[in-house]
N, C-alpha and C positions, 0 to 999 in steps of 0.2 A: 504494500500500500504506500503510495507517495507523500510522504507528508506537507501538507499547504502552507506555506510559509507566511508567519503575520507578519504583515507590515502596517506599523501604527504612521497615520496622518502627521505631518509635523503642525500643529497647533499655531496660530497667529494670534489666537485669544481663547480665552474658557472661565467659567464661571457658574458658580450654581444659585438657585433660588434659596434667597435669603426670608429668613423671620429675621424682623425686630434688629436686620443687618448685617447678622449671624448667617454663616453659611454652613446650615445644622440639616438641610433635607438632602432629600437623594434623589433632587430632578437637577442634571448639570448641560449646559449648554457650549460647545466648543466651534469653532470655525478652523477650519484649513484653509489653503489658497484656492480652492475650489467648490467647497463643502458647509451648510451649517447643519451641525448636529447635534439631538436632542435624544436626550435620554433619562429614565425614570428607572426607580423599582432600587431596590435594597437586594433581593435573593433573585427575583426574577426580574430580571434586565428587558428592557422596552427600545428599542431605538428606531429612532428615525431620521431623515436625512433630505435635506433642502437642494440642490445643487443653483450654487450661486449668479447662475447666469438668465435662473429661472423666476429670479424677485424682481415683483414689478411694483412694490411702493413700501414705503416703511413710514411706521409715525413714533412718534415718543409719548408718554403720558405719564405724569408725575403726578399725585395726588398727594393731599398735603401730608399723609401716613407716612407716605413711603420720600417727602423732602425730610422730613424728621429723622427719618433711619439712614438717609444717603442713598438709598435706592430709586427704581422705578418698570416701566416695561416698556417695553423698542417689542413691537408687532411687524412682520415680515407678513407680506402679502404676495404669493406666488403664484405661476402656472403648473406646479408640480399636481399631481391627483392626487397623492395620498396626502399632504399635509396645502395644501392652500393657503393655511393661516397658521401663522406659529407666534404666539406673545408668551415673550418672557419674561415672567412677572418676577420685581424685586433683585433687578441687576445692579451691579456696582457700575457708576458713571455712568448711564445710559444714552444720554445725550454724543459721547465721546465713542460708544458701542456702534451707535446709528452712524456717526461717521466712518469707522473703522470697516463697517461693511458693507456700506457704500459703496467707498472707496475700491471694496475687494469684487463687487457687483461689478461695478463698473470695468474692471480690470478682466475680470472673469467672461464678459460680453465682449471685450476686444479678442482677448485670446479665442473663445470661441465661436466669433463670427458672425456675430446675435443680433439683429435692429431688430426695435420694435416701433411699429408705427401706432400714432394714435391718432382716430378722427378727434377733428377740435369742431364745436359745437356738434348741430344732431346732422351731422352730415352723413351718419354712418346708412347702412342697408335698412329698407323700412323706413326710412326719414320722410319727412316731408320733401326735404330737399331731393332724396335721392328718388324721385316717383318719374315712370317714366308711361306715360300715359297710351302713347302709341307703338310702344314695344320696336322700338328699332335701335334700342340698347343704349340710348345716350339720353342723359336725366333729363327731364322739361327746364329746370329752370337753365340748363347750356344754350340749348336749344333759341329760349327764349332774348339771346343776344346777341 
């Protein structure tokens, strides 16, 4: 039998959910240069995994609890399926987190060759705008200049 050889991610940051500031649970958060990774469980281990080229928004939110303890939660909003939405509640710096992978999103979208396009207002399919009334493929309001 061949044995699979581990090879651990080199780490650019990691951190677990804090109480009260303290990093006393067992849900820990790490990022590689390609990867953000989430994982839970004490005896039985849960993991899951983001790939960084796949996050299409991030916000911060600090309530006043968690200005108190130095914490807060950085939520990643993605096109992956199994995880779409990953907040990590009660991180140290978070503000300085959200730039940090970013930074690594954005990095991660060069090296893998990734644009994403977004319609700006309701220009999208269905729109008003996009309605083409006599079907010969080009929207009415083109048409109309």
């Amino acid at each position: 039998m061949d044995k699979i050889k581990k090879s651990k991610p080199q780490y650019i940051w990691k951190d677990r959910k804090r109480i009260l500031g303290l990093p006393i649970t067992f849900i820990r958060y790490r990022m590689s240069q390609d990867r953000l990774f989430f994982e839970t469980g004490l005896l039985n281990i849960k993991g899951e995994e983001i790939l960084l080229y796949r996050v299409r928004d991030m916000s911060v939110s600090i309530t006043m609890w968690q200005r108190l303890t130095g914490v807060g939660t950085v939520t990643i909003i993605s096109t992956d399926k199994s995880v779409p939405s990953l907040a990590m509640r009660n991180i140290k710096n978070p503000r300085g987190v959200k730039e940090l992978i970013h930074k690594q999103v954005e990095m991660a979208k060069i090296a893998y060759r990734v644009r994403y396009t977004e319609m700006m207002g309701d220009m999208g399919p269905g729109s008003p705008g996009m309605v083409d009334m006599n079907g010969n493929g080009i929207p009415d309001y083109i048409e109309d200049i």
